[in-house]
C-alpha positions as CSV (number, residue, x, y, z in Angstrom):
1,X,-119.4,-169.0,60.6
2,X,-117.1,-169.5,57.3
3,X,-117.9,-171.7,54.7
4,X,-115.3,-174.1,55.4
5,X,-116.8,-174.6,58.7
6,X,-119.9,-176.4,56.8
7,X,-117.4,-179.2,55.7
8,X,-118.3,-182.7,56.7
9,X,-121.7,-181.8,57.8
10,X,-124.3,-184.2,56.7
11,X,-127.0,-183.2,55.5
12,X,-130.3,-184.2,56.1
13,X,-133.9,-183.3,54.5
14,X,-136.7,-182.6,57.1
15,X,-139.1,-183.1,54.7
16,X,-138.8,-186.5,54.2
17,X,-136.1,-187.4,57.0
18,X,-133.7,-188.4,53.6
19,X,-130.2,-188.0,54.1
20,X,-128.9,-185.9,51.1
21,X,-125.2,-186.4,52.0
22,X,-122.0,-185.1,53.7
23,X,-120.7,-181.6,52.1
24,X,-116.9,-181.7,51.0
25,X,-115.4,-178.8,49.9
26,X,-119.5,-176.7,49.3
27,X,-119.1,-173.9,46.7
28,X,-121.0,-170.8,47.7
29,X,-122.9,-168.5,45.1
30,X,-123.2,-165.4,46.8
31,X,-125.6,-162.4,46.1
32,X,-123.0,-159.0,45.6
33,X,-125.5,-156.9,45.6
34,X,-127.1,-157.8,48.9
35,X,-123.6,-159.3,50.1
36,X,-125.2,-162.3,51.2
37,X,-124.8,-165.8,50.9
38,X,-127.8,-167.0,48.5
39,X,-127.3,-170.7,47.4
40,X,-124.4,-173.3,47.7
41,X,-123.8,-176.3,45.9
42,X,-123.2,-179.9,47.3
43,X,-121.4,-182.8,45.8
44,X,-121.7,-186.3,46.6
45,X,-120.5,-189.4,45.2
46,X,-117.1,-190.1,43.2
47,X,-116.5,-189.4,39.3
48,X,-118.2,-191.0,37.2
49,X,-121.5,-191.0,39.7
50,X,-120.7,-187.6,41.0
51,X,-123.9,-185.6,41.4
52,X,-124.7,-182.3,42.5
53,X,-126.9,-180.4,44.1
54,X,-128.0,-176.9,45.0
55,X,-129.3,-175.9,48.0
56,X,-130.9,-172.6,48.4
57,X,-129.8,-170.6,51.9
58,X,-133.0,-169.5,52.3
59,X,-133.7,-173.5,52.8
60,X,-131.6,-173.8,55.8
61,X,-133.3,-174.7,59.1
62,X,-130.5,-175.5,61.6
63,X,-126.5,-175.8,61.4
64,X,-125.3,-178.0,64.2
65,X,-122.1,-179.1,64.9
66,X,-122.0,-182.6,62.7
67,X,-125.5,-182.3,60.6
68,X,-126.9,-179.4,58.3
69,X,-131.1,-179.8,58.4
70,X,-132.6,-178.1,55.3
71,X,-136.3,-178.2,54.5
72,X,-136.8,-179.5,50.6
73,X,-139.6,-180.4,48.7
74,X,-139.1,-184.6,48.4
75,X,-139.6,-184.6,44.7
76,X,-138.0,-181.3,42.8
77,X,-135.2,-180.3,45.2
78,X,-136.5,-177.5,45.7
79,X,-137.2,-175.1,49.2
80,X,-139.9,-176.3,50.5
């Protein structure tokens, strides 16, 4: 799977069944010295509002074909 493949996923928070947005254009921060993919970032909403957010990979539960589930804790943003 490439990154660009995540690109108009929504994504969704099985924590608290919150949807956290649709990912346009995601920047990846990868680990070199495992070669993995650790973390990417998520954008949402249009200048001046924009916010982001990271998203750890490790917080990744399922990558379907329109919808990204991740598992966050509901207040921090944080794996959960």
């Amino acid at each position: 799977m490439r990154l660009s493949d995540l690109n108009g996923k929504e994504v969704i928070n099985l924590t608290d069944g919150s949807k956290l947005g649709v990912l346009f254009y995601p920047e990846a921060d990868l680990d070199l010295r495992l070669g993995q993919l650790s973390s990417f970032k998520m954008t949402s909403g249009r200048w001046p509002f924009r916010q982001e957010r990271i998203i750890p990979w490790k917080a990744v539960r399922k990558i379907s074909t329109d919808v990204l589930l991740v598992e966050l804790a509901a207040e921090t943003g944080e794996e959960g």
